[in-house]
C-alpha positions in Angstrom: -10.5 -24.4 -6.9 -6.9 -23.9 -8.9 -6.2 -26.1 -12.0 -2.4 -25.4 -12.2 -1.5 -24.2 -8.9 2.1 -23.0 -9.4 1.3 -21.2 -12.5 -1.9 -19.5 -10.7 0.8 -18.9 -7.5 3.4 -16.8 -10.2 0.4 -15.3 -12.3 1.2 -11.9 -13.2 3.6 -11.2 -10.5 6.4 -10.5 -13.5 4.5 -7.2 -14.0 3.5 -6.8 -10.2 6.6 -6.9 -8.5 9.0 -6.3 -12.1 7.1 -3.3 -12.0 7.1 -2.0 -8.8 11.1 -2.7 -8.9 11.3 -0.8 -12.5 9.3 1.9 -10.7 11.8 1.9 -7.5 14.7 2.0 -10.0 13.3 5.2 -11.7 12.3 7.1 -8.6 16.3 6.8 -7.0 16.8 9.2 -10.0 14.5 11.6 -8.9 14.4 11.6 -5.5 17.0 14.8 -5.6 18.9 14.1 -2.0 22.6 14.1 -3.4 22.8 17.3 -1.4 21.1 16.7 1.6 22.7 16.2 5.1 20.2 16.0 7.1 20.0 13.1 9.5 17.5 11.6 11.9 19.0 9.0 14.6 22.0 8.5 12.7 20.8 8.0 9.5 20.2 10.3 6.2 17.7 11.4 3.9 18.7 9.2 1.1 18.4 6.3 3.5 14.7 7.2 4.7 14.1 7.4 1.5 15.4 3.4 0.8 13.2 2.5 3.9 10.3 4.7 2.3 10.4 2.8 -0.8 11.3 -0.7 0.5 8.6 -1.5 2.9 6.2 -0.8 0.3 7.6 -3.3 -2.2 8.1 -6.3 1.3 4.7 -5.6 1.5 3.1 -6.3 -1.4 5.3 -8.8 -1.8 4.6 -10.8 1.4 1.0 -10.5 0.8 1.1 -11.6 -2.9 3.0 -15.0 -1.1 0.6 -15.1 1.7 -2.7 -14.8 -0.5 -1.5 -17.6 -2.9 -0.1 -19.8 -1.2 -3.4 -20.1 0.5 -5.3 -20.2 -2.0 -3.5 -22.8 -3.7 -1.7 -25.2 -0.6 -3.5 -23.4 2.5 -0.2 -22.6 4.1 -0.9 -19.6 5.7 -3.4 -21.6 7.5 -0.9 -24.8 8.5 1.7 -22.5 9.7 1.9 -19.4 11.2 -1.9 -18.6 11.1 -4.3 -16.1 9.8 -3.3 -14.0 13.0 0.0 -14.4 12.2 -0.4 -12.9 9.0 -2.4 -10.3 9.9 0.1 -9.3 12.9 3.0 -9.1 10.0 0.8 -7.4 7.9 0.0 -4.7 10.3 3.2 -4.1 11.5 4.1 -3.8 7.5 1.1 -1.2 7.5 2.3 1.0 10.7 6.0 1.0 9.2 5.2 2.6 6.0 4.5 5.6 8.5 8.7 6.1 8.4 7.8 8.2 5.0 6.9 10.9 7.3 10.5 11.3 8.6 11.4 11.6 5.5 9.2 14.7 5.1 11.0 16.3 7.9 14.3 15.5 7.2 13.8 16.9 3.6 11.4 19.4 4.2 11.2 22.0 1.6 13.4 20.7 -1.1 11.0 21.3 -3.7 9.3 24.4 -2.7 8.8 25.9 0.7 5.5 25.2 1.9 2.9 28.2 3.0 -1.0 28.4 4.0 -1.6 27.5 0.2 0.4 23.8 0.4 -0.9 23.3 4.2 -4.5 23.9 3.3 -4.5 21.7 -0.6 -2.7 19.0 2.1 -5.8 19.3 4.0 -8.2 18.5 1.3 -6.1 15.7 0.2 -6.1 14.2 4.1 -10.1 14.5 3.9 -11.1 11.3 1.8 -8.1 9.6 3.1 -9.1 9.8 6.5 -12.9 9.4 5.7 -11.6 6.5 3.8 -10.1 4.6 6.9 -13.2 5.5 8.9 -15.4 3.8 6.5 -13.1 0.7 6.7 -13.6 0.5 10.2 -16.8 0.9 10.8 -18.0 -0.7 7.4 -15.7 -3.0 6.1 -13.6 -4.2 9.3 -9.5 -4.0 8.8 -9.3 -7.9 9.1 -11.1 -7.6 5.9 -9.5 -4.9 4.4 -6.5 -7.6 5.1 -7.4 -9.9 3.0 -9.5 -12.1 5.1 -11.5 -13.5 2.0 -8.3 -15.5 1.0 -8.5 -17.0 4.4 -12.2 -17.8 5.9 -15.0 -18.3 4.1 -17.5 -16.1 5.9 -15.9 -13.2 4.6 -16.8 -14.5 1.5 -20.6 -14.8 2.0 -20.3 -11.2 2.8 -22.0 -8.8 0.4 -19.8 -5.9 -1.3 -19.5 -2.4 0.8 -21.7 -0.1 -0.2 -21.6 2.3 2.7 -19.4 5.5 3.9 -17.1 6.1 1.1 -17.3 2.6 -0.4 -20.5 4.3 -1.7 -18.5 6.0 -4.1 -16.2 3.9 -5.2 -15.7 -0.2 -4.2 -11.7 0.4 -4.5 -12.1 3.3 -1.8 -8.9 1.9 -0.2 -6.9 2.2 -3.5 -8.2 5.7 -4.6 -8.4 7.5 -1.5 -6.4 5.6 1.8 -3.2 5.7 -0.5 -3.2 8.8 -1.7 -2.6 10.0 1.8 0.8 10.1 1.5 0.7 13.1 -1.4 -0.8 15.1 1.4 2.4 14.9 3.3 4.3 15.8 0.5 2.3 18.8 -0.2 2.7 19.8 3.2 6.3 19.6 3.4 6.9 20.6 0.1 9.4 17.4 -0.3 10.6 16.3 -3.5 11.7 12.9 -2.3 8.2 12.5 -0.6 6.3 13.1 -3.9 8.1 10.3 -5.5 7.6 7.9 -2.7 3.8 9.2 -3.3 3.9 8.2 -6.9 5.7 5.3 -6.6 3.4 4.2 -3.7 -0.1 4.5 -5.6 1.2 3.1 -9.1 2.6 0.3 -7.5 -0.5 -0.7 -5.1 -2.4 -0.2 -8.5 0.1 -2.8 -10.0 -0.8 -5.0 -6.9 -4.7 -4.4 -7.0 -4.8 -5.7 -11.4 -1.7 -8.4 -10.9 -2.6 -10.2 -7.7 -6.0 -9.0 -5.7 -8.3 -9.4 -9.0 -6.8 -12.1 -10.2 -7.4 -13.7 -6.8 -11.4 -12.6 -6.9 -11.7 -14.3 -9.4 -11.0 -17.6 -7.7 -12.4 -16.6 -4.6 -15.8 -15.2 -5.8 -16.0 -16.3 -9.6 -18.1 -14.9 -11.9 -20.0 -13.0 -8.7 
């Protein structure tokens, strides 16, 4: 299935994770908390703001080694497991939930938030949560995991077209991560607005550097 399997497990991941760490770089600069002292158990703004930005980046990371090394040596599948993987990857997925303490604990910093922020955070919540609903009722979260890389029934499965995957096939890209922007809005919190940024460019990074190139192995020219 892969010629040169080392070279197909490093392909493009130069740009995918040296991008998502330029990205990181650039958004310490903006995140404005020099000032801040606000602090949730012990701990500060600027440091949600690390963990905000970090589990993001282990993310993609862990599934760009999980998705090729089992594509190219099956080791996902000879060690822990495809429910291994998917537990890690879940528990990745609920942690990048700490961005909302961050809201809190730096709530306002860029504006003070009214009926006008509350209710544009509304809108932006809509196709994000419609998003996740299609997912499960459509497209399954094992799926939406990466399950293609791993058992080859999910690969005899035709594309979603249904719920908001009638829109658009990269639903999860456009829409589920844009949720966090609605937070931000809400809160008015500068710091949160760069973790929103930084979040969707670097999932974006992930989708063109790693998931495509990995259809095209898994599906080919389909």
């Amino acid at each position: 299935m892969v010629d040169n399997k080392l070279s197909f497990f490093f392909k493009h991941q130069i740009w995918h994770l040296g991008g998502t760490l330029i990205l990181f770089y650039i958004g310490t600069k903006f995140a404005g908390l020099q000032n801040n002292t606000n602090t949730f158990i012990n701990l500060g703004a600027f440091g949600w703001f690390i963990i905000a930005m970090t589990i993001p980046l282990i993310h993609q990371a862990y599934v760009w080694v999980c998705w090729r090394s089992e594509l190219c040596w099956k080791s996902i599948s000879s060690t822990i497991g495809f429910k291994g993987y998917v537990i890690i990857f879940f528990v990745l997925i609920i942690s990048r939930l700490s961005a909302i303490v961050l809201c809190f604990v730096d709530y306002g910093s860029l504006y003070t938030p009214g009926w006008f922020a509350w209710s544009l955070a509304v809108i932006i919540f809509i196709p994000g949560i419609y998003t996740m609903y299609s997912v499960k009722k459509y497209f399954g979260f094992l799926r939406a995991a990466g399950a293609d890389h791993f058992d080859l029934k999910y690969r005899n499965m035709p594309f979603e077209r249904r719920g908001i995957f009638k829109w658009t096939p990269n639903a999860m890209y456009v829409f589920a991560i844009g949720i966090p922007f609605g937070f931000a809005v809400a809160t008015g919190s500068q710091s949160m607005f760069v973790v929103s940024i930084y979040t969707y460019i670097s999932i974006w990074l992930h989708y063109f550097c790693t998931e495509k190139e990995d259809f095209k192995v898994i599906y080919g020219n389909n």
